[in-house]
C-alpha positions in Angstrom: 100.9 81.5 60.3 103.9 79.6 59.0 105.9 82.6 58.9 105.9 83.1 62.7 108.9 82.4 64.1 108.3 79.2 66.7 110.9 78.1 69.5 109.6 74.8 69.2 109.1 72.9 66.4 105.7 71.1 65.5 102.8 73.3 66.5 99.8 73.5 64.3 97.6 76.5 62.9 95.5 76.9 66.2 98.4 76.8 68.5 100.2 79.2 66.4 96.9 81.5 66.4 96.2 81.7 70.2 99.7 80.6 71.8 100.7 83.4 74.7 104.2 84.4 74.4 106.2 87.1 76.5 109.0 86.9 73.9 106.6 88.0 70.6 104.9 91.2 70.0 103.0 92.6 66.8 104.0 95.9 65.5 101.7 97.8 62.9 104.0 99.1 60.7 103.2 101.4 57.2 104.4 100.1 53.9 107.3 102.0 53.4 108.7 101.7 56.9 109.0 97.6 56.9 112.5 96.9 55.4 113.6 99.7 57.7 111.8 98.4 60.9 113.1 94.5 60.0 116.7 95.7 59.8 116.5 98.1 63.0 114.9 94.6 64.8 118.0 92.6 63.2 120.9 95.5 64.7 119.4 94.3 68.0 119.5 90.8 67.5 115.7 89.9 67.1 113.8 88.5 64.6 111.2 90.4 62.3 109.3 89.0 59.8 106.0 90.6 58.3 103.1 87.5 59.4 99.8 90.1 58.0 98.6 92.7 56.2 95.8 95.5 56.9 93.2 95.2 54.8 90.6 97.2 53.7 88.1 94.1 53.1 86.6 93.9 56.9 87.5 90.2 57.2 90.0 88.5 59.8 91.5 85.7 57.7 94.6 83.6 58.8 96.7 80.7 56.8 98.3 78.1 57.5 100.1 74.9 55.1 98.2 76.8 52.1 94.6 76.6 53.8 92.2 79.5 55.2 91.9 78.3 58.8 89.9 81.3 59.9 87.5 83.8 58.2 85.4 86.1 60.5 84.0 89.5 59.6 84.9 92.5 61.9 81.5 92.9 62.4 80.9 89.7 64.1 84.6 90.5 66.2 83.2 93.7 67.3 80.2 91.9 68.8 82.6 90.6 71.5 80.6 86.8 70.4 77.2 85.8 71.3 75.2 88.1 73.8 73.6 86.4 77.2 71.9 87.1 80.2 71.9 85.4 83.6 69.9 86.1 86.4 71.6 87.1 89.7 70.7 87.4 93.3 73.1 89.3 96.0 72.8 87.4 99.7 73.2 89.6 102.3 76.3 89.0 104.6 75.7 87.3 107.3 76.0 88.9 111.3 79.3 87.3 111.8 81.2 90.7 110.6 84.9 90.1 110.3 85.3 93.8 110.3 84.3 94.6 113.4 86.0 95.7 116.7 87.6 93.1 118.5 88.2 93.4 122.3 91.0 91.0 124.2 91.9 91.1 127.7 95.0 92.4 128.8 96.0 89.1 129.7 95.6 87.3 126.2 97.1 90.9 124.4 100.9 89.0 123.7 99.1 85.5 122.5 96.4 87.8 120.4 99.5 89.8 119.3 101.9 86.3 118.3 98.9 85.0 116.5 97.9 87.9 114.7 101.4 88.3 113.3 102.1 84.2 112.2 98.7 84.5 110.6 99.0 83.7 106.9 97.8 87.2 105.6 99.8 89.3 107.8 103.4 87.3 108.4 106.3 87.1 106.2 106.4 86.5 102.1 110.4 87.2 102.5 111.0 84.0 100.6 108.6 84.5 98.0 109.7 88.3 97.2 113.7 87.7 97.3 112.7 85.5 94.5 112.2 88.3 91.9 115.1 90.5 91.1 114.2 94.0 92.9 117.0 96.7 92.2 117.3 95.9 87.8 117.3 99.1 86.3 118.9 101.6 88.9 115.4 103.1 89.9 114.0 101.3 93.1 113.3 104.0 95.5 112.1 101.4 98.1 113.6 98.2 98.4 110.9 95.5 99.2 112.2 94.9 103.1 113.8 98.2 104.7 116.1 99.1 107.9 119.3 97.9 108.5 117.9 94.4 109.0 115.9 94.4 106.1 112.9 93.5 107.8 109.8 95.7 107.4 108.1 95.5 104.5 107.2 98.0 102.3 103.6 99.0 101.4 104.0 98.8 97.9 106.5 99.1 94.8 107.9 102.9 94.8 110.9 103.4 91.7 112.0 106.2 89.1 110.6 106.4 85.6 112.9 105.0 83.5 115.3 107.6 81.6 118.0 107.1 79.0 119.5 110.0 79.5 120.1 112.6 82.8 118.1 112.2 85.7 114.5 112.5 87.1 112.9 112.4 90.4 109.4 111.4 89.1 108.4 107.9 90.6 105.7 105.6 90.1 103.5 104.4 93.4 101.9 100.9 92.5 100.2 99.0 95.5 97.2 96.3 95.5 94.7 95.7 98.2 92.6 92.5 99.0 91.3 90.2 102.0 90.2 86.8 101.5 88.3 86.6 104.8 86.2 89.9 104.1 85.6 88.4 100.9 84.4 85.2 102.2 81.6 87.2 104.2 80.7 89.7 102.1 81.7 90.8 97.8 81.0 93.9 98.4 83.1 95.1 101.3 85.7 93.6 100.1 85.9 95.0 96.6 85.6 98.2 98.7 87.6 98.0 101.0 90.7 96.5 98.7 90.1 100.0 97.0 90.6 101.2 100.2 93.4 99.5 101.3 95.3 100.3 97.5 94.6 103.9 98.2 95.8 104.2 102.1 98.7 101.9 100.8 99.9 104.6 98.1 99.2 107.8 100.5 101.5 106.1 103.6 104.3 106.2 100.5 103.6 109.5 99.8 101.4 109.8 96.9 98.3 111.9 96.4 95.1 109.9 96.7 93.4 111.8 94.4 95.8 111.6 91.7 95.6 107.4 92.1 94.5 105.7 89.0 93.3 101.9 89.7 92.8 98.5 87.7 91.4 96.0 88.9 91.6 92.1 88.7 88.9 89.8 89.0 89.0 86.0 90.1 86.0 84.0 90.8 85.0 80.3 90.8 83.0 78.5 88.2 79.3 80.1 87.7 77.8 78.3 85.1 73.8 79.4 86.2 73.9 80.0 89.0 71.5 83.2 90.3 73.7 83.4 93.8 76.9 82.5 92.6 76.5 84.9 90.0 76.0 87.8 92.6 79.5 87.6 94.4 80.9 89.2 91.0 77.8 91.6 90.8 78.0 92.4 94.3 82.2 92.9 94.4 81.2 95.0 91.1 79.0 97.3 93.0 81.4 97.9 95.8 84.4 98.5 93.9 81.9 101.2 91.6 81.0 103.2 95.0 84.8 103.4 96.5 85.1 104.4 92.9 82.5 107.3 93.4 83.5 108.1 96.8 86.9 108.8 96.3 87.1 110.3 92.2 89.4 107.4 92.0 88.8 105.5 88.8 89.8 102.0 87.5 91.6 102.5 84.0 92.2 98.7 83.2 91.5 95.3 84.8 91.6 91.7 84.4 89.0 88.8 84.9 89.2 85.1 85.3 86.1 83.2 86.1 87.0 79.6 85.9 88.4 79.6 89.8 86.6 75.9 90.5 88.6 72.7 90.4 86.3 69.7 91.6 84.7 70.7 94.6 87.1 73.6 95.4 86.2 77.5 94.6 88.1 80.1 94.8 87.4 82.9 97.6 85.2 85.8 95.4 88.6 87.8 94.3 88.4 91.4 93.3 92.1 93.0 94.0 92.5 96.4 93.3 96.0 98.0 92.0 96.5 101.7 92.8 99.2 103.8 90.7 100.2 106.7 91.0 103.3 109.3 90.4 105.1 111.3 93.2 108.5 113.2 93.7 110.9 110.5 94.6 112.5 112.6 97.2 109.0 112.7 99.4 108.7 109.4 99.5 108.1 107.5 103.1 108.7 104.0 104.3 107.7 101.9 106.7 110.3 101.4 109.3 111.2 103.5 112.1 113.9 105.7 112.1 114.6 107.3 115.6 114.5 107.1 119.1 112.3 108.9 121.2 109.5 109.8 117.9 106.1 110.3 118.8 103.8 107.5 117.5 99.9 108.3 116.0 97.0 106.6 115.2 95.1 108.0 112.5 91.7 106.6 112.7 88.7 105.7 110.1 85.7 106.3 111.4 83.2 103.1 110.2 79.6 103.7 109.2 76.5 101.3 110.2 77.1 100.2 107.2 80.7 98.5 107.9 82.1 100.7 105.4 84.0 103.5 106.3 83.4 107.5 106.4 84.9 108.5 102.7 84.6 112.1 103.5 86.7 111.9 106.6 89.0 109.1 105.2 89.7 111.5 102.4 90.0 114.9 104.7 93.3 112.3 106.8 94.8 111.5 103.6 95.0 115.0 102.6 96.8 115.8 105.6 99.2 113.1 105.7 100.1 114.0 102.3 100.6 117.7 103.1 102.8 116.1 106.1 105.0 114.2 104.5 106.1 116.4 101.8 106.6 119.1 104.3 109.2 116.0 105.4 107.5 116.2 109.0 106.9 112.3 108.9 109.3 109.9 109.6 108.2 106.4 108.8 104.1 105.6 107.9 102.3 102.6 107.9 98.6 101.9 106.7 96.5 99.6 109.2 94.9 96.8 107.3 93.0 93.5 108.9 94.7 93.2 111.8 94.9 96.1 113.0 97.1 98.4 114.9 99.4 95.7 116.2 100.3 94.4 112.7 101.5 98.0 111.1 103.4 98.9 114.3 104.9 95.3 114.6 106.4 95.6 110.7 107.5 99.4 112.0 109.6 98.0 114.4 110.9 94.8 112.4 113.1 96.8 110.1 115.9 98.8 112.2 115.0 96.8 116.0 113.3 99.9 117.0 110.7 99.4 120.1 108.0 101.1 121.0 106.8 102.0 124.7 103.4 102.7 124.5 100.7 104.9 125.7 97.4 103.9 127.9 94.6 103.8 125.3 91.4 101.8 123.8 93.5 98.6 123.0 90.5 97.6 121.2 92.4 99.3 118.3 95.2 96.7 118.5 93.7 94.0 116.9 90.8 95.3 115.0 90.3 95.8 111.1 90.8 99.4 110.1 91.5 100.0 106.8 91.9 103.5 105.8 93.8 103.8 109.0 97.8 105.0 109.0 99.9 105.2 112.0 102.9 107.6 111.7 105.8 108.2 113.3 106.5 111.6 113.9 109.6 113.5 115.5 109.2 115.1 119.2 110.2 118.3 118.3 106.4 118.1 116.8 103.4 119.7 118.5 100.7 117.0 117.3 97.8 118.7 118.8 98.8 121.1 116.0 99.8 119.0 113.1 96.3 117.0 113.6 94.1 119.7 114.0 90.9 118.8 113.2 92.2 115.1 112.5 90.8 112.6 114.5 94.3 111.0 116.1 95.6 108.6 118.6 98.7 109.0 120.6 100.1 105.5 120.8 103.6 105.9 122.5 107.2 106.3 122.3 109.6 104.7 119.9 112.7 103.1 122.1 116.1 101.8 122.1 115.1 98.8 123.2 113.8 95.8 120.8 110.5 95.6 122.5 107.1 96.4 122.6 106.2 97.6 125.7 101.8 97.9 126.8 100.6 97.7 130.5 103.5 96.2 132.0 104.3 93.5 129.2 107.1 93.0 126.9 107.1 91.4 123.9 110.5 91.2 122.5 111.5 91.9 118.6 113.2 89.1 118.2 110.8 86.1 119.5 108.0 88.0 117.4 110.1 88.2 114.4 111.0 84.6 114.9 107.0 84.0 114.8 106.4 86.2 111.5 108.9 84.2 109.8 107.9 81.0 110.5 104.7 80.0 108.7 105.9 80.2 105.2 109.7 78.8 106.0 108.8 75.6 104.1 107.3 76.9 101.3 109.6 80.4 100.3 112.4 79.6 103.0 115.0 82.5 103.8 117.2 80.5 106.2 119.5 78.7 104.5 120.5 74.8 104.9 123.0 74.8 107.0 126.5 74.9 105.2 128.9 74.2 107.8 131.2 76.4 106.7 133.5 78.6 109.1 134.9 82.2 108.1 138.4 80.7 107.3 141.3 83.1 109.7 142.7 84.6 105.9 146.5 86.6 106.3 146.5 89.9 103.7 149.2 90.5 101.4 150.2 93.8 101.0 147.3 95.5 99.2 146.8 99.1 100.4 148.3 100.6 97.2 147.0 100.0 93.5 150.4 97.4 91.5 150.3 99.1 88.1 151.3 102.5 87.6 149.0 105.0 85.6 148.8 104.2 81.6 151.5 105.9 79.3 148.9 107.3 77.1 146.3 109.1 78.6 142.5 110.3 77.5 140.5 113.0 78.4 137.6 110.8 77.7 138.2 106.9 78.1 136.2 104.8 75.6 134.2 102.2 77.4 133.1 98.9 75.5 130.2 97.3 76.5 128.9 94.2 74.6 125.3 92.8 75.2 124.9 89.1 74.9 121.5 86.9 74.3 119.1 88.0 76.9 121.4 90.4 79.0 119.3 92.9 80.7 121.9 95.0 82.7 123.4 97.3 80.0 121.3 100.5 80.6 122.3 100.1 84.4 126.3 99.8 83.3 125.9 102.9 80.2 124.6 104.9 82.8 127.2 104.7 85.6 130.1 105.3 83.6 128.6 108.0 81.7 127.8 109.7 84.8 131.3 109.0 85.3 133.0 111.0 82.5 133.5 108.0 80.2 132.6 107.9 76.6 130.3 104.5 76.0 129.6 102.7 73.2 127.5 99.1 73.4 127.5 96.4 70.4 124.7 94.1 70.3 126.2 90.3 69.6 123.9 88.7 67.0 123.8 85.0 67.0 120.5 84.3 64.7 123.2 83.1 61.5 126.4 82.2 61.5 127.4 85.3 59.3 125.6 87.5 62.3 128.1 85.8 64.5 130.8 86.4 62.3 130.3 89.9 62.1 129.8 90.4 65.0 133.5 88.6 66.7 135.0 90.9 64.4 133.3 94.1 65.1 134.0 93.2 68.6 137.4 92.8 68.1 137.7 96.4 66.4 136.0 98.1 69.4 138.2 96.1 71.3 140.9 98.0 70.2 140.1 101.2 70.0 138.4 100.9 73.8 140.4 101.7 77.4 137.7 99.5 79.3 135.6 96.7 78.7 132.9 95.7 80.7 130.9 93.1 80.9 127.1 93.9 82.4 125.3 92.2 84.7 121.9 91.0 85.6 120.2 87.7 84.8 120.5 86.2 81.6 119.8 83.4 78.6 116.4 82.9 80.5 118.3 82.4 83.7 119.8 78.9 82.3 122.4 77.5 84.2 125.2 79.5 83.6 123.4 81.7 82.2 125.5 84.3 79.1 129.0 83.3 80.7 128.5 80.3 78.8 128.1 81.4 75.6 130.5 84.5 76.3 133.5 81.6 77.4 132.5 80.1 74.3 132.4 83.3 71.8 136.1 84.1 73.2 137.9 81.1 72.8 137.9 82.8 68.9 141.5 83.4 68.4 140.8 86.7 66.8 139.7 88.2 70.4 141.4 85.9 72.9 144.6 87.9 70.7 142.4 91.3 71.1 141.6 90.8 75.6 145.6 90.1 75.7 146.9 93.0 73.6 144.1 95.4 75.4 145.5 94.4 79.1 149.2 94.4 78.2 150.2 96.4 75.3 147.4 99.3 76.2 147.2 99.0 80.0 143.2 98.1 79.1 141.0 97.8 82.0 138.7 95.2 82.3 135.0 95.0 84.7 132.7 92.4 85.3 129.7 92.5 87.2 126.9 89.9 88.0 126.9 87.5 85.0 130.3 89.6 84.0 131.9 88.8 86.8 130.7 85.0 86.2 132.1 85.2 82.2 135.7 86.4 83.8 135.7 83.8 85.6 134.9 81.0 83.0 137.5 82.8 80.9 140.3 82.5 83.2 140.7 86.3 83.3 140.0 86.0 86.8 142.1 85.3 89.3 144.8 84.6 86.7 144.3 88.2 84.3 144.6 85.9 81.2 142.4 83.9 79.3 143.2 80.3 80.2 141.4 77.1 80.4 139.7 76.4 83.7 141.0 73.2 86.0 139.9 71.5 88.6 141.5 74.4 91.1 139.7 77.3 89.4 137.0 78.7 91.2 133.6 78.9 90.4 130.2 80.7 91.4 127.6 77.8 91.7 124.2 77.7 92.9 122.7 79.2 96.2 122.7 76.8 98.8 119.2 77.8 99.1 118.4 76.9 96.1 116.6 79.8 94.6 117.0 83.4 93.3 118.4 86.0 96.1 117.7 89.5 95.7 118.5 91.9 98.6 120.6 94.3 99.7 123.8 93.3 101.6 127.3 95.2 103.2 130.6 94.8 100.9 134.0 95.8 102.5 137.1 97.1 100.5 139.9 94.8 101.6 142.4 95.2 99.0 143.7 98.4 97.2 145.5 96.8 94.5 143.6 97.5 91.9 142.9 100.7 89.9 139.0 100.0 90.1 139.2 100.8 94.0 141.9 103.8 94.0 138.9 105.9 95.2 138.3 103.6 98.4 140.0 102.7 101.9 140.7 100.1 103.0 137.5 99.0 105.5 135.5 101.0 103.4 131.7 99.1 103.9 129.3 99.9 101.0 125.4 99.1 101.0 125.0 97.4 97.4 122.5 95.2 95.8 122.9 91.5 95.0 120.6 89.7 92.5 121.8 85.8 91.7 121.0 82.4 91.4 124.2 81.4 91.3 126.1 83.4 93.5 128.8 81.4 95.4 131.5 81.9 95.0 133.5 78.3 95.6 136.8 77.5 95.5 139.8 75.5 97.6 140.6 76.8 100.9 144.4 76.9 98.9 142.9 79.2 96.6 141.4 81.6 99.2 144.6 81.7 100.8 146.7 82.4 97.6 144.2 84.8 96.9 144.5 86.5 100.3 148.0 87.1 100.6 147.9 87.4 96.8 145.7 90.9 97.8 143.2 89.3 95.2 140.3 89.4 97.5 139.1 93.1 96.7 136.0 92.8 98.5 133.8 90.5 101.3 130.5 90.2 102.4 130.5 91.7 106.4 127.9 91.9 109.2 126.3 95.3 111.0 129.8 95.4 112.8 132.3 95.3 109.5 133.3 91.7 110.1 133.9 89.0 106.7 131.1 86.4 108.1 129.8 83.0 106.7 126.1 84.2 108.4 123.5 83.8 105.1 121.9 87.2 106.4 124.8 88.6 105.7 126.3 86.5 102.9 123.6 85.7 101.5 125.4 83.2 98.5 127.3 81.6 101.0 130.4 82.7 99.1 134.0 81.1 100.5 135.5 83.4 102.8 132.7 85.7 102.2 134.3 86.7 98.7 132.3 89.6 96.7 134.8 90.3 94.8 138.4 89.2 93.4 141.1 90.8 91.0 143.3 89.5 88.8 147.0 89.6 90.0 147.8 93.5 88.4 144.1 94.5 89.5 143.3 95.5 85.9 140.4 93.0 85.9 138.0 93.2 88.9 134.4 91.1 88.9 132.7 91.2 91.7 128.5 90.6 92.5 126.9 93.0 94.1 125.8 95.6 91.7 127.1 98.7 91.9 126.0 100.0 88.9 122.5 99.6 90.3 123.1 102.7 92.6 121.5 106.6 92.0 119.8 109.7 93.8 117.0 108.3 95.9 117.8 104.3 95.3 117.1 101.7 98.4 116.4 105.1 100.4 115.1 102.4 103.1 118.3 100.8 103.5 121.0 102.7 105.5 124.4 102.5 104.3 126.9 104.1 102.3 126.3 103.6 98.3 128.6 105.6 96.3 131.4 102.7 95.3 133.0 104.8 92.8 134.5 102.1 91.0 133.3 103.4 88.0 134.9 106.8 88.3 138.2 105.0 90.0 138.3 103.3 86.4 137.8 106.2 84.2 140.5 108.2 86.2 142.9 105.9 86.1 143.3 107.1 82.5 142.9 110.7 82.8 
């Protein structure tokens, strides 16, 4: 145990034995194959050291200052400890059945429908999910939120294998399912239905039901012995083993925690169930609709006396709606859950302001649990009588220009019930930002519709691209791929920093790659553990070295190098001086910076750039007004600096990029720019354009990426850049 590496000092043999760490994993590796392994471990800057042997002796022994701490026999390990019994006792729900229809009078139906939507299980989590970096690795098929306003969620996490190499249009399908008020009342519908729900979830993306694969996770409060506590687990056991058995759907891995009791407070009985799945990423659906005048269905589970509902005829709709969407005949599809038909058709409309006129039916459906239930929306060029043949459906209305929902001579408008489905969990994961006070300064542009340098006197067929990855960058894969795709030739060095000979070694390998490189770019995506700063500090720091502060000047003016950064990159150039002022330099008081969120927490989204300045070889392959759709993932994302500095910058033709509403326009609105950045600045060049950084990631873009948000992609910075030497 005292040869395992430790980030902190002072932890004895039973922390070292049990501690959890995301950052350590043990490899079984033969004999011969160590030294090998430990030096490939070393190439990529981690730390390998052998901490145990296999033996044949069938005894788990550990060591630590010199002393056997533990000694157990596989025998007794395999036992999985002492064996026990407990009696249990299943109670049988009680008549109050959360699951049942629920009627409301045509005069409560907008009060029913505001309350169902600001009700904690069906409104908003925006602020909790922009939290976690969603579009890392180039593959996300479906962004969390989709439609132009980013505002209907998705029904569950939909993205590309990862591939080092070429393309694929396999995707994974992961959703989960749970209720805490069904699993108040009753275990066993719950577990059941959260099966349920994980199922519906993944066919309303697309996927194949019976192809799903679950695990499941378990959470329940304190048993001790208990006879009827013990039965909630029993009982959510049971009904997670029959949704199991009625749908050939089984659980392949799962997770338990029964210690869900702190003083007098339990825990709801918690069984959630994950579905996974794979799918062609080019049939995948999402939530929000798309056109005007598309038919809208119902397509209804039929309950049992039981409160559960029909498998065989859940099973015969999901087949359909499968064969339906991959026969692209369904626009947008939504699962119905607890509240019913109002809460799928609400999040339908959320994302591109699309309203809905509806039909006369049973509004009983409106607000009444149905899981297994999908509404769809499907184009009127459809016959539905003979799409749903045989299906039991409901023809709910009209999709319409107009933000409202329209039923029996109400309105209910879009924006007053988004307004509502925001609101509950604004103090907790908030997504409107303090107010900043800060105007869209009026800017004057220089002359920037043509790049300032001419083309390179030498020429390649195949640029070299350098791109070196610093402690705890994650982006590289992204940034390989894009200009590989691009024509470039790429080669990445890993910067070691475990010794101060690693370091060595590696400032001067750098600085030969340097020179025998057209481009360097610097990835992006979060960093260092996402500490302030994050790899821009210790990249400012490694190239203060004389030996490459020599090597970034004689790359940009004695080669006519190129230089990209992106994300943290683009947060490096600017510690370096490189940007605005295309030379390393010590920053002043007038440099600019990219600081915090005024939020105050991670932002990840998708959000509208806008070419403003040609200047540059990196945008040769734009116009000028040229809007992209590109992703944005940052804590520190604002970019701050004097309103002198804009200027200078403006008529300079330094601003190469801004953040702009729906209608093109640079804007200081946080839904728009999100970061808060002055004068809605994406992205800045140096004063020749050689060096561009800018934030949203571009890199992050493929086939069938954030097919949920409309826009235009394709940047082509990458390709501008490897052109410029061809």
């Amino acid at each position: 145990l005292n040869a395992v590496p430790v980030k902190y000092e002072g932890l004895d043999g039973t922390e070292l034995a049990i501690s959890e760490s995301q950052e350590r994993m043990a490899v079984v590796v033969a004999p011969e194959n160590v030294e090998k392994f430990i030096e490939e471990a070393k190439a990529e800057n981690l730390e390998a050291v052998v901490v145990a042997k296999v033996t044949e002796e069938p005894k788990l022994r550990m060591v630590w200052n010199g002393q056997t701490i533990v000694d157990i026999s596989r025998a007794f390990l395999n036992t999985n400890g002492v064996k026990q019994s407990v009696d249990a006792r299943v109670v049988v729900p009680s008549e109050s059945n959360p699951i049942t229809k629920e009627s409301v009078s045509e005069n409560d139906m907008v009060d029913k429908w505001f309350e169902v939507m600001s009700d904690l299980n069906s409104c908003s989590q925006k602020g909790l999910v922009e939290r976690f970096d969603s579009s890392v690795g180039a593959a996300t098929v479906l962004m969390p939120f989709g439609g132009k306003y980013q505002l209907s969620p998705s029904e569950g996490m939909a993205a590309k294998i990862p591939v080092l190499e070429g393309e694929t249009n396999t995707a994974t399908l992961m959703t989960f399912g749970y209720n805490p008020t069904i699993a108040k009342w009753s275990p066993f519908h719950s577990a059941y239905l959260a099966v349920v729900e994980s199922i519906a979830k993944i066919v309303a993306m697309g996927g194949d039901y019976r192809k799903v694969r679950l695990t499941l996770q378990e959470y329940f409060e304190k048993l001790g012995q208990d006879p009827v506590k013990w039965g909630k687990p029993l009982s959510a056991l049971l009904g997670a083993l029959k949704a199991q058995n009625d749908f050939g759907t089984p659980a392949v891995g799962g997770k338990d925690s029964m210690s869900g009791t702190f003083e007098d407070l339990d825990v709801p009985p918690t069984v959630v169930s994950f579905a996974v799945c794979t799918t062609d990423a080019r049939k995948i659906v999402s939530t929000e609709f798309k056109e005007i005048g598309s038919s809208v269905v119902f397509i209804t589970a039929i309950y049992t006396e039981d409160g559960l509902p029909d498998a065989s005829v859940l099973k015969a709709n999901f087949e359909r709606i499968n064969a339906l969407i991959h026969e692209s005949k369904v626009l947008a599809a939504h699962s119905v859950r607890f509240n019913g038909v109002s809460e799928a058709i609400s999040r339908m409309c959320f994302g591109n302001k699309i309203g809905i006129n509806f039909n006369e039916f049973d509004t009983d459906i409106l607000f009444s649990p149905n899981y297994g239930g999908m509404v769809l929306e499907i184009s009127n060029q459809h016959n539905l009588d003979s799409l749903f043949e045989g299906i039991n459906y409901i023809f709910l209305g009209t999709t319409i220009e107009q933000p409202a929902i329209k039923l029996y001579g109400k309105e209910i408008q879009l924006d007053e019930l988004i307004d509502a489905w925001l609101e509950p969990l604004e103090t907790v994961y908030p997504i409107n930002e303090v107010d900043t006070k800060d105007e869209m300064p009026s800017l004057v542009y220089g002359n920037v519709s043509e790049p300032r340098i001419n083309k390179p006197n030498l020429g390649s067929a195949q640029p070299r691209v350098l791109i070196p990855i610093f402690p705890g960058t994650n982006g590289e894969y992204d940034l390989v791929d894009a200009f590989s795709r691009a024509g470039a030739k790429v080669e990445t060095l890993v910067i070691k920093n475990l010794s101060v000979s690693d370091l060595k070694e590696s400032i001067a390998k750098l600085v030969e790659l340097i020179g025998q490189s057209q481009i360097l770019a610097f990835p992006g995506g979060s960093s260092m553990g996402g500490e302030p700063d994050g790899a821009a500090k210790f990249i400012g720091a490694l190239f203060k070295d004389p030996s490459l502060t020599e090597a970034i000047t004689k790359h940009l003016d004695d080669r006519d190098g190129l230089i990209l950064g992106i994300g943290e990159g683009f947060h490096a150039l600017i510690r370096l001086g490189l940007l605005p002022h295309g030379k390393i330099s010590e920053s002043s008081v007038e440099s600019p910076v990219l600081t915090y969120n005024p939020i105050g927490r991670h932002i990840s989204r998708m959000v509208q750039t806008k070419v403003v300045s040609k200047l540059s070889p990196w945008l040769s392959m734009n116009e000028i007004g040229e809007v992209h759709t590109l992703p944005v993932s940052h804590a520190q994302g604002r970019f701050s600096g004097s309103s002198e500095l804009i200027t200078s910058l403006a008529l300079n033709g330094q601003i190469a990029t801004q953040y702009v509403d729906l209608e093109g326009n640079p804007t200081m609105d946080p839904r728009y720019n999100p970061f808060s950045s002055f004068g809605a600045i994406e992205g800045i060049t140096s004063p020749d354009g050689r060096v561009f950084g800018k934030l949203a990631h571009s890199e992050r873009i493929s086939n069938n990426v954030a097919i949920n948000i409309p826009g235009s992609k394709e940047q082509k910075i990458f390709e501008a850049g490897v052109s410029y030497f061809k």
